[in-house]
C-alpha positions in Angstrom: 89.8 104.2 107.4 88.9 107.4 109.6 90.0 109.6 107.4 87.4 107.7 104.3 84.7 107.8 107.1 85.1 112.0 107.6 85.1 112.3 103.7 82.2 109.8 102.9 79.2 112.3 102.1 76.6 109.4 103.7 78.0 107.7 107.0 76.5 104.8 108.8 74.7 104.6 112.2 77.2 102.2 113.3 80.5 101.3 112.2 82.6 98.8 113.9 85.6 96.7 112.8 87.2 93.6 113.8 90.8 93.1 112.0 89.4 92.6 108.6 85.7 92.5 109.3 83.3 95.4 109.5 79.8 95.6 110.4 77.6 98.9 110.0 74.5 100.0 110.8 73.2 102.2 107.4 69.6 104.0 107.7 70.1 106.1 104.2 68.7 103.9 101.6 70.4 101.2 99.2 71.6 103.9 96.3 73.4 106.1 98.9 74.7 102.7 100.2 76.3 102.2 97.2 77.8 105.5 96.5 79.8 104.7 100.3 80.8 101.3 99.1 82.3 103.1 96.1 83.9 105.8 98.3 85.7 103.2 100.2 86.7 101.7 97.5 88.2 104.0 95.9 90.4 104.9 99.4 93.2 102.3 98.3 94.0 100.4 95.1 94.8 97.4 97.2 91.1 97.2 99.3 88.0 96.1 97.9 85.3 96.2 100.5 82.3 93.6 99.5 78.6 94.2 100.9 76.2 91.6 102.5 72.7 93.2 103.6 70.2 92.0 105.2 67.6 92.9 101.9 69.2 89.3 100.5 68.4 86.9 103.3 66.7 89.1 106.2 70.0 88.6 108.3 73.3 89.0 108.3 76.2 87.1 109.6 79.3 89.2 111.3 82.7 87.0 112.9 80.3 84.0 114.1 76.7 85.3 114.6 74.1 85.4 112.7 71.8 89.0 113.4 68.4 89.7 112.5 65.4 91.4 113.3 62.4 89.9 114.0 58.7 91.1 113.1 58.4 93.2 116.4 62.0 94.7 115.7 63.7 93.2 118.2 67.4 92.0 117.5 67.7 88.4 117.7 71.2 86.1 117.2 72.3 82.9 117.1 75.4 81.5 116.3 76.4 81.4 112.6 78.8 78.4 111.0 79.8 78.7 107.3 78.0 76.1 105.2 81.5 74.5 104.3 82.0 74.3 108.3 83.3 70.4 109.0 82.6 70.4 112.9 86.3 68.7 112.4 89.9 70.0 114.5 92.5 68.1 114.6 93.1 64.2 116.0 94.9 64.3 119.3 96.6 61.2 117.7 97.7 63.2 114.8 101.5 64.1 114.2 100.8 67.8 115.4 102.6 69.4 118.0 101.4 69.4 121.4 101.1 72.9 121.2 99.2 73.4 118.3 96.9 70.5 120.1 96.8 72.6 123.6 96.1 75.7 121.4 93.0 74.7 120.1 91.5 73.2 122.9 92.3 77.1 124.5 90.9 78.7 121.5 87.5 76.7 121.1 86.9 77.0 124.8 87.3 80.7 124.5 85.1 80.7 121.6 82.3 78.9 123.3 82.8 81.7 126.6 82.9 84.6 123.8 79.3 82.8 122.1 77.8 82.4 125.9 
């Protein structure tokens, strides 16, 4: 990943990564955008990198946030949920072990902390 960031002849503003997401900051124009997609790419035969930009829906949405900027160019958020998103865990009454129960209870709590 470093080493397909020195080589890239166009590099973003921002680049950050979370496990398997990435979000960057690009201020060189779509077509050069492109040509760094394609550079990444090209890095390993197993890792295909995809592209959402804000051009398509004036936001973009990054681990559970929805970012965009608004008319005076400020950055606004708000939290994002996929549209298949359910609302649903798991019944306490279910057959699932207590630990799995305990562990999203812990999990969603430090969600909300994280979103706060």
């Amino acid at each position: 990943e470093s080493q397909l960031l020195q080589t890239s002849p166009y590099k973003p503003l921002v680049y950050k990564r979370y496990i398997d997401d990435i979000i960057i900051v690009w201020i060189h124009g779509s077509e050069k955008l492109r040509i760094f997609i394609k550079h990444f790419n090209a890095g390993h035969a197993k890792l295909k990198f995809t592209t959402e930009t804000s051009e398509q829906n004036g936001r973009i949405s990054y681990m559970d946030v929805a970012i965009c900027i608004d008319a005076d160019g400020n950055m606004q958020h708000k939290l994002f949920q996929k549209p298949c998103h359910s609302g649903l865990l798991i019944d306490f009454h279910s057959a699932v072990p207590m630990h799995v129960k305990r562990a999203v209870v812990k999990s969603q709590f430090l969600r909300a902390q994280r979103l706060s």
